[in-house]
N, C-alpha and C positions, 0 to 999 in steps of 0.2 A: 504494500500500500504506500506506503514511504518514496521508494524508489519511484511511482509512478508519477506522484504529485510531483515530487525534486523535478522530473525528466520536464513536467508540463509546467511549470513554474522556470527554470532554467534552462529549460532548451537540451540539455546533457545530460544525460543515467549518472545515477549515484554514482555507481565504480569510476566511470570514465571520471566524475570531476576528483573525486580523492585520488587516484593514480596520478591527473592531472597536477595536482596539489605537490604531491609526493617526488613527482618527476622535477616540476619546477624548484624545489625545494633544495632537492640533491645535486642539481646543476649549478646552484647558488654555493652549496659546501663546497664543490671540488673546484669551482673557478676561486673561490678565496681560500682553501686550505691545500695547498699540492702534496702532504704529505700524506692524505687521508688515502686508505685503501677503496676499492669501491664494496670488500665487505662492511665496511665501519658506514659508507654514506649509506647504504642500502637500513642497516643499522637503524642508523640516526633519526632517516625518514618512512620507517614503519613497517620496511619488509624483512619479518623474520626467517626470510626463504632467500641466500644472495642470486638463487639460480632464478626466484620470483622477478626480483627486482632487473635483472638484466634484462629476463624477457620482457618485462612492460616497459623497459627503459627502452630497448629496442622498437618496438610496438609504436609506442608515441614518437620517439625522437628520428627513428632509423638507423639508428649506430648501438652500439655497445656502449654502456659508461667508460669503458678503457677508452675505448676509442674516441670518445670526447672527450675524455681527461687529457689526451693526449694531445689532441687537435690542439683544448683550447689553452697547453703549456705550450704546443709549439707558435700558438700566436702572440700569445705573452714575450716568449722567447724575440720573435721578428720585430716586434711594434714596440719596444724598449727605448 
């Protein structure tokens, strides 16, 4: 019942906005903490599963968290 109302009142399914939530969250850790592992960000922002958290990380962003951690150290790296 919940979930229905959230969808028609916000346009978005419950899950998709919390993953939502979650994704943006964890993007925000690992652009301002470079030491953080992506078990510790997954951690942080609520997925007690790391294999969980890649997959919807993938899902929404299209990359792996490595793979954007990496990205967004080697932009940091060029634009210095």
């Amino acid at each position: 019942y919940l979930s229905r109302i959230f969808k028609k009142e916000m346009g978005i399914g419950l899950l998709d906005y919390i993953h939502n939530v979650r994704i943006t969250n964890a993007k925000k850790l690992m652009e301002n903490q470079s030491d953080i592992t992506v078990k510790e960000v997954g951690d942080q922002v609520g997925y007690y599963n790391s294999v969980a958290f890649i997959r919807a990380f993938k899902r929404y962003e299209g990359m792996t968290p490595g793979q954007y951690k990496t990205s967004f150290e080697w932009v940091k790296t060029v634009y210095r």
